[in-house]
Structure formats: structure tokens, C-alpha cells
KEKE-3310 file (N, C-alpha, C; in steps of 0.2 Angstrom, whole numbers, plus 5000, padded with zeros to 4 digits):
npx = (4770:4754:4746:4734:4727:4714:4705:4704:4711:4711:4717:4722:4730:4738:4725:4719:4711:4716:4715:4724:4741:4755:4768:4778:4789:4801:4792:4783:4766:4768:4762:4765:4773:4769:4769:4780:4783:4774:4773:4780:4771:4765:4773:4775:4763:4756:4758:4774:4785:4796:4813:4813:4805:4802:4811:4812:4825:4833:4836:4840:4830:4818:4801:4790:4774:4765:4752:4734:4732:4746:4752:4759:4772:4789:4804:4820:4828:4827:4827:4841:4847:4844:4850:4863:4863:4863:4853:4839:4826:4810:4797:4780:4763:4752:4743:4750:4763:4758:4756:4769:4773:4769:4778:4788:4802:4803:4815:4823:4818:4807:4794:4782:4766:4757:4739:4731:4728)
npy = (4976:4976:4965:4956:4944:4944:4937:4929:4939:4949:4960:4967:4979:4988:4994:4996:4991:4983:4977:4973:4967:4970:4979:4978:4991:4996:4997:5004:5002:5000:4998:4984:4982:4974:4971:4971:4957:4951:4945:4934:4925:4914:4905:4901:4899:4909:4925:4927:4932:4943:4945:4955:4964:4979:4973:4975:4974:4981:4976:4964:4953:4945:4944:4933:4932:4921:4919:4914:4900:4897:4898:4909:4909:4909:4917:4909:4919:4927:4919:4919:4930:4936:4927:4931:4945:4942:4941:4937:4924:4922:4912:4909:4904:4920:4922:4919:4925:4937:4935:4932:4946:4954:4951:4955:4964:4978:4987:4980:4973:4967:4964:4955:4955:4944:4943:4933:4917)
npz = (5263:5258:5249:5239:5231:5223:5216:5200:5187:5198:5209:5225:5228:5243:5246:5234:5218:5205:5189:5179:5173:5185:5192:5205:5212:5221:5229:5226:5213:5199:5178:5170:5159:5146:5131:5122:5123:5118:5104:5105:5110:5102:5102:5115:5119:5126:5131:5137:5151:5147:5142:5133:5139:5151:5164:5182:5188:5199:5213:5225:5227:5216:5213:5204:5202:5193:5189:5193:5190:5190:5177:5168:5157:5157:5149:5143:5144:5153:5164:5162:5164:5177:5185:5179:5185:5196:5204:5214:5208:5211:5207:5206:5212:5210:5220:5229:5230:5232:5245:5249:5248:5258:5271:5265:5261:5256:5250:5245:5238:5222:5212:5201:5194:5188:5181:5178:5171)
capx = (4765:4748:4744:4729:4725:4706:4702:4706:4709:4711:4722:4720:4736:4735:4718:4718:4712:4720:4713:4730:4746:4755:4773:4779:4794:4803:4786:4780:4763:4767:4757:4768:4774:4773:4768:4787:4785:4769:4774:4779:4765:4764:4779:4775:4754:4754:4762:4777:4788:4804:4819:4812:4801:4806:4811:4815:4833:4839:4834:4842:4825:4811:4797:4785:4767:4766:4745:4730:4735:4754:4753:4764:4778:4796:4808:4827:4832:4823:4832:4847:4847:4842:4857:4870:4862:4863:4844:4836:4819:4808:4791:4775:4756:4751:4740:4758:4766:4753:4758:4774:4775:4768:4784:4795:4807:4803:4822:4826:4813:4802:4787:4781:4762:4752:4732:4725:4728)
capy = (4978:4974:4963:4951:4938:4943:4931:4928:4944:4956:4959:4973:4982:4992:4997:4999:4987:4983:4973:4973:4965:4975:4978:4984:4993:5001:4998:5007:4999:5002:4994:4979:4984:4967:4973:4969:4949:4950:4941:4926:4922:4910:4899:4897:4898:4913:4930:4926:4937:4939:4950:4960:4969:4981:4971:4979:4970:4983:4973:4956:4945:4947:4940:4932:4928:4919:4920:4909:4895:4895:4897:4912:4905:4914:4915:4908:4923:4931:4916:4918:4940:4934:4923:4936:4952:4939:4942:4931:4924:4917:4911:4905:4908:4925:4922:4914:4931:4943:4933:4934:4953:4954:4951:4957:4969:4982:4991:4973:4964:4969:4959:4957:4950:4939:4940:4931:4912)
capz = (5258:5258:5244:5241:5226:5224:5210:5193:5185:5200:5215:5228:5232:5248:5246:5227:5214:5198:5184:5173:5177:5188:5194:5211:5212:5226:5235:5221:5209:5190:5175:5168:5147:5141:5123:5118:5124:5114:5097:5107:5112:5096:5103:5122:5120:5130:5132:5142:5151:5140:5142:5131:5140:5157:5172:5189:5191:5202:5216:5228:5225:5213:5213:5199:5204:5186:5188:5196:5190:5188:5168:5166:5156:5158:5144:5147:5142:5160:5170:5161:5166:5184:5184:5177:5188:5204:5208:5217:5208:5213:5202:5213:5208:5210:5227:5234:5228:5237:5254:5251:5249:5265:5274:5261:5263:5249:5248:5240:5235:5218:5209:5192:5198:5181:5185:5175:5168)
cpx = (4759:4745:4738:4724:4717:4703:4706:4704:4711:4715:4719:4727:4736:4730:4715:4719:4714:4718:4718:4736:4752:4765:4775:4789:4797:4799:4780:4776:4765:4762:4766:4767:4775:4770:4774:4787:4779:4769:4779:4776:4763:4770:4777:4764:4752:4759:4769:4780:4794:4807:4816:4807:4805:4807:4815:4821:4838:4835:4838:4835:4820:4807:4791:4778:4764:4757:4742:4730:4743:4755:4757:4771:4786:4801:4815:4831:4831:4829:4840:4849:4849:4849:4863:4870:4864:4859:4842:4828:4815:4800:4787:4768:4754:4748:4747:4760:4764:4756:4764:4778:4774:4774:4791:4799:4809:4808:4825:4824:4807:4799:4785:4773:4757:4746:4730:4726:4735)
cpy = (4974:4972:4957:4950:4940:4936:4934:4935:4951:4954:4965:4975:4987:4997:4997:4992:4986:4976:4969:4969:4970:4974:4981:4984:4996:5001:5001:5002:5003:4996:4988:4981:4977:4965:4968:4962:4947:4946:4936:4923:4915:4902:4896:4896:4904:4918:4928:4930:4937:4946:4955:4964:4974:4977:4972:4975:4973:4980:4966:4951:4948:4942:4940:4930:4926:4917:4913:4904:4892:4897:4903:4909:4910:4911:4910:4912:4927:4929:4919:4927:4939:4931:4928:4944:4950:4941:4937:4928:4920:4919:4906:4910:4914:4924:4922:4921:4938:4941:4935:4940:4957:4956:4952:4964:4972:4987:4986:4969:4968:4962:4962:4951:4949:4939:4939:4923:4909)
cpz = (5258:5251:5244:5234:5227:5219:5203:5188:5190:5205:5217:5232:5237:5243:5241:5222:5209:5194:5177:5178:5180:5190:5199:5213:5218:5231:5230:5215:5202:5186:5170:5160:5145:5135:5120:5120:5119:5108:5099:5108:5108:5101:5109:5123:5124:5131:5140:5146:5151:5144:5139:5134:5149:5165:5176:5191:5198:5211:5220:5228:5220:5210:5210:5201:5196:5187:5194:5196:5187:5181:5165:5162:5157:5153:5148:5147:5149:5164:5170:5164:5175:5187:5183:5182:5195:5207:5207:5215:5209:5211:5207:5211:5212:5219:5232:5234:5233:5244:5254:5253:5253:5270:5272:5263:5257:5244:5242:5237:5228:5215:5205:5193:5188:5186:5182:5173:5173)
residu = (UNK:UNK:UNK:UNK:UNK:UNK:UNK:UNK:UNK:UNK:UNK:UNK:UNK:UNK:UNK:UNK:UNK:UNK:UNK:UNK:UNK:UNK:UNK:UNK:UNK:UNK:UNK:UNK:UNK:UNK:UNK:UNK:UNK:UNK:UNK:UNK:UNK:UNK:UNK:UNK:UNK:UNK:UNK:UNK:UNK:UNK:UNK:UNK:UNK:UNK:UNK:UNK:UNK:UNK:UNK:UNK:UNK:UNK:UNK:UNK:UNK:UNK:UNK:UNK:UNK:UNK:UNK:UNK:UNK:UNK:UNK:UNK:UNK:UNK:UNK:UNK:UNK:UNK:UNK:UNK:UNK:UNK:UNK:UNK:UNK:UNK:UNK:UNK:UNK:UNK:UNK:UNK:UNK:UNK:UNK:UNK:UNK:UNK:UNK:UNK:UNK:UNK:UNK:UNK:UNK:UNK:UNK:UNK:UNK:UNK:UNK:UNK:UNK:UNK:UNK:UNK:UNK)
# end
């Protein structure tokens, strides 16, 4: 898949911009519902992404691009899912992320891409 870290704020997913945090599923771009992680924000400084909200686990890797400077926080309740599902995750600044979905193998591999902080 063709992904690519424009800057702070946006990505270009084959061919298609997005200004929102994005999720790609099955090869497939959705919009990331991280409303339900919304009223943590107070505890971690920033909207994390929790359990509570929908994460693509049917997957062998999944991968966080946790924004342009790494600052995405990730619950323990994520890791602890990630752990019990036996999916592979792996968390690296958004830019890193876009590369890596390059050469991923989109049967098995989904992304949960932070664009912004």
C-alpha cells in the first residue's frame, strides 16, 4: 500500500489525502472512532488509544504510527488485548508506519495511523 507521512496533520493514502486519523483495514482506509478514548485524555495529556474504542484485531500484526512525534499514548488495556488476541504490535511514528505499509502484507497486517502530535 501506498502510504506517505506528508506532515503534521496529514498523510496521503494511495493517492488520497486525509486530514483525520485514519485506520486501514483489510487494505481498506476507514476514519479512526476515537470519541470513546476521549474522556482520558485528562489522565494521559492526550486522547489515547484505549480499548474502548474499535480496534482491527482480526489481523497477525497491527500497526500504530502513534503521530509525528511519537506522542500517541497507548492504554495497558490495548497492549494487554494485543497480548490475549496474539497480534503482533507494533507502535513507531506515523512517518515509520507509512514505510512500513509499503511492504506489508495487507491479508495480515492492519494500521491505526495518529497524524497529528
Amino acid at each position: 500500500m501506498k502510504a506517505r507521512f506528508i506532515g503534521f496533520g496529514r498523510v496521503e493514502i494511495e493517492g488520497e489525502t486525509y486530514s483525520e486519523d485514519v485506520m486501514i483495514v483489510k487494505g481498506r482506509v476507514q476514519p479512526r472512532a476515537k470519541s470513546a478514548s476521549r474522556e482520558l485524555k485528562g489522565e494521559y495529556g492526550h486522547t489515547p488509544l484505549s480499548e474502548r474504542e474499535p480496534i482491527p484485531w482480526d489481523c497477525a500484526k497491527l500497526i500504530v504510527g502513534t503521530g509525528a512525534h511519537g506522542m500517541l499514548p497507548l492504554t495497558e488495556g490495548v497492549r494487554a488485548a494485543a497480548r490475549k488476541q496474539e497480534v503482533e504490535l507494533v507502535t513507531v511514528k506515523t512517518a515509520e508506519a507509512c514505510r512500513m505499509l509499503a511492504t506489508a502484507d495487507l491479508a495480515d497486517t492492519n494500521a491505526i495511523l495518529h497524524l497529528t502530535c
